[in-house]
C-alpha positions in Angstrom: 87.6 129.1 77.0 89.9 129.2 79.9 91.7 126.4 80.3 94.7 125.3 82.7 97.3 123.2 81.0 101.0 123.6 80.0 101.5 126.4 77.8 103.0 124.9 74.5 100.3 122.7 75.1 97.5 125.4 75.4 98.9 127.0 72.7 98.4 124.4 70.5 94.8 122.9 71.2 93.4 126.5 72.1 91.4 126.4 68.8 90.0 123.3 70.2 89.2 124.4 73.9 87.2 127.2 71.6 84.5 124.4 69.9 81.6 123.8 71.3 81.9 120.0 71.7 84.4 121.3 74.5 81.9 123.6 75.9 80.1 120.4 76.0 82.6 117.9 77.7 83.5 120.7 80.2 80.1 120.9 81.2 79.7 117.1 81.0 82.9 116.4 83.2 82.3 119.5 86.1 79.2 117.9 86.6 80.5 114.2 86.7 83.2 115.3 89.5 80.6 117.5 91.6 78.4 114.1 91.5 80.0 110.8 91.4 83.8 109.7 92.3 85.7 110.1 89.0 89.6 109.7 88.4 92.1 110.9 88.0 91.9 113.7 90.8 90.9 116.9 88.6 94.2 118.3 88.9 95.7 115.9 87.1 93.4 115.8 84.1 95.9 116.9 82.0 98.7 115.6 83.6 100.2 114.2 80.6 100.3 117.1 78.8 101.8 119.3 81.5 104.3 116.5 82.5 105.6 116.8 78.5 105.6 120.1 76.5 105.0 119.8 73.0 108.2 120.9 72.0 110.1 118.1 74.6 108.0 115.2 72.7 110.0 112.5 71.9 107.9 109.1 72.6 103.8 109.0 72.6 102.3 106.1 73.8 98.4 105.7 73.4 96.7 104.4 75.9 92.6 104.3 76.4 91.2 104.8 79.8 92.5 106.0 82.8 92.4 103.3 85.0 89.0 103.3 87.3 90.0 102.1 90.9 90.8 104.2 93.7 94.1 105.8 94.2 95.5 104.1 90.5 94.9 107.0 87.9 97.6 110.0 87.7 96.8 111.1 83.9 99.6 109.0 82.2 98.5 105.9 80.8 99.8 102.8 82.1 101.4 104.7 85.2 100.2 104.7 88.7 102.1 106.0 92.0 104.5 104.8 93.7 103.0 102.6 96.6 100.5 101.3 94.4 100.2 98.0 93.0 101.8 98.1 89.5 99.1 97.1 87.4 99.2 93.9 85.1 100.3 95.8 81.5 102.9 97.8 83.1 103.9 94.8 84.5 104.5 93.3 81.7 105.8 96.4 79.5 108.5 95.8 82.2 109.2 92.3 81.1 109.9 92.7 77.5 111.8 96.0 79.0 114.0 93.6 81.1 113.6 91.2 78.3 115.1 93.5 75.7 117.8 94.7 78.2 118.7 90.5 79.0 118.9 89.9 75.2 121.4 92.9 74.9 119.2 94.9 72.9 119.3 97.7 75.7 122.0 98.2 77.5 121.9 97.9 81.6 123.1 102.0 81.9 119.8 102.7 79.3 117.7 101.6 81.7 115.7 103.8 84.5 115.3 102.9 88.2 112.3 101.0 88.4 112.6 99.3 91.8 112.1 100.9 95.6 114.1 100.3 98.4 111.4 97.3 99.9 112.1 95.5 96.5 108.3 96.2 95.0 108.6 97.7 91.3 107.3 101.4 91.1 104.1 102.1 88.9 105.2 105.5 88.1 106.1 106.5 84.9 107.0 109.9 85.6 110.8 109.8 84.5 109.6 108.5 81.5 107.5 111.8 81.0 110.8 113.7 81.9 112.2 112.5 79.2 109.6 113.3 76.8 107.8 110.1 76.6 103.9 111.6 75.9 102.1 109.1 77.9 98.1 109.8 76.6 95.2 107.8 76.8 92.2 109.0 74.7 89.8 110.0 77.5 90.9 111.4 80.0 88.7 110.7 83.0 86.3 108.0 84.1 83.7 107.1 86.5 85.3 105.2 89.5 84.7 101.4 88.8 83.2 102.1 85.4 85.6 101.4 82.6 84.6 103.2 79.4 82.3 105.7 81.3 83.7 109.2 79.9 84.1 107.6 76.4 82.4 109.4 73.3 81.9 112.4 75.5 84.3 114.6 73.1 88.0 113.7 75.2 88.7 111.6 71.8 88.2 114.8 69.5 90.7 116.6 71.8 93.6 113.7 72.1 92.8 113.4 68.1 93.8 116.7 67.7 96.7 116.4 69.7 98.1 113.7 67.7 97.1 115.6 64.6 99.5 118.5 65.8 102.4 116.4 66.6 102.2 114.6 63.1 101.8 117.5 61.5 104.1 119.9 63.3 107.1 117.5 65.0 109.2 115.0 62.6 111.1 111.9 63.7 108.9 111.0 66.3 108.1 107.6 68.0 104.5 106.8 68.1 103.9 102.7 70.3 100.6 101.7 69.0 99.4 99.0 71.4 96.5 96.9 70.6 93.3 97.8 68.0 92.2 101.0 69.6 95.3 102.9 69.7 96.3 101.8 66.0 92.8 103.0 64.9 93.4 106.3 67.2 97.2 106.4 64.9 95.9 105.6 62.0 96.6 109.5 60.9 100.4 109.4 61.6 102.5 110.3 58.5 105.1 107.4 58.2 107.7 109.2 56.1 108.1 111.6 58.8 107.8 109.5 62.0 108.1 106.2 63.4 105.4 103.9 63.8 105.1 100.6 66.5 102.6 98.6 65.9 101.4 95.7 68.4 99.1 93.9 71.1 98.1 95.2 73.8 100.5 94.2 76.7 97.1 93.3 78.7 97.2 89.9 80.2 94.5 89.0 77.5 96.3 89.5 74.7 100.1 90.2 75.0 101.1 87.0 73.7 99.5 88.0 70.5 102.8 90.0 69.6 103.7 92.4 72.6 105.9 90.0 74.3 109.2 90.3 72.1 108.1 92.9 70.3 111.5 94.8 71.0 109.8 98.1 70.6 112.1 99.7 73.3 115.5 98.9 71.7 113.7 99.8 68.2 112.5 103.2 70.0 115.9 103.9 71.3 117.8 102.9 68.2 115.6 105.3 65.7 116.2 107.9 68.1 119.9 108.2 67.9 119.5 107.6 64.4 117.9 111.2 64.4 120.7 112.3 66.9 118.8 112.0 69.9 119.5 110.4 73.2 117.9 107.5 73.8 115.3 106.8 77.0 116.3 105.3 79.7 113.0 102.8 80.3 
């Protein structure tokens, strides 16, 4: 099957655009868009994958659903555009950022531009992507207003074997597990070879339960050099 998407990318999950469960969530999704409102805008699908070539992965962070209110999703989890409201978990992934860079554990020059000109934070996590920060949630589209709607429709298979390839072919890696879903979706990654971050959510409901001052940036950064990498600039 034909499928448009970044080439290092196609290259690699071509055996699974050949399956027929992906004959099956094609169908399943065409229909879905030609039907009913669904996000992110179908050019952006595979945003995530086209905004970071296999090769340039550095960072993956899991995320679940794209969010499902107008104008929000982009095909990065946790990012939305600039002039949008900056949802509550990025919101708060920037407070242990700014956290971690108040407490020394980042320096100031580390850290990316995340404020416009009016004052109001920017949503978009697109320079992360530059820098090879994978941003992937595990499905890939949703109904509008209907969280969980595309789930168990065969995006998981595909983002499984997506992970599957970078553990198997990329070492030294940096895999943030937030929350139950994206450890179980993680539980596959070889240890030896990469690194592994495991904590809450940063969802309102539940980042006290470790995300807040979970350092995971610094930690990030710091394994990175360690491997003779540069470090992101969150």
């Amino acid at each position: 099957m034909e499928v448009r998407i970044e080439e290092s990318w196609k290259k690699v999950l071509q055996p699974e655009f050949d399956k027929p469960y992906f004959e099956l969530l094609t169908q399943f999704v065409r229909q879905q868009y030609q039907t009913t409102q669904v996000f992110p805008p179908a050019g952006l699908i595979f945003n995530a994958f086209d905004s970071c070539p296999f090769s340039d992965v550095r960072v993956v962070i899991i995320g679940q659903d794209p969010y499902h209110e107008p104008g929000q999703a982009m095909g990065l989890s946790f990012s939305v555009l600039e002039g949008i409201q900056v949802p509550p978990s990025l919101v708060n992934i920037y407070k242990e950022i700014s956290r971690e860079a108040a407490a020394g554990l980042l320096p100031t020059d580390s850290l990316s531009t995340q404020r416009l000109p009016n004052g109001f934070m920017s949503g978009d996590l697109r320079p992360w992507a530059k820098q090879g920060v994978l941003l992937l949630n595990a499905t890939l589209t949703v109904e509008a207003h209907k969280a969980g709607s595309h789930q168990n429709k065969g995006w998981e298979e595909l983002t499984d074997a997506a992970i599957r390839a970078l553990n198997e072919g990329r070492e030294h890696l940096v895999f943030m597990l937030w929350g139950s879903y994206a450890q179980r979706k993680g539980a596959i990654i070889d240890r030896r070879k990469h690194l592994v971050l495991q904590t809450s959510h940063p969802s309102p409901l539940s980042v006290y339960r470790g995300f807040d001052g979970c350092g995971h940036f610094a930690e990030a950064n710091r394994y990175l050099v360690q491997q003779g990498l540069p470090p992101i600039r969150w």
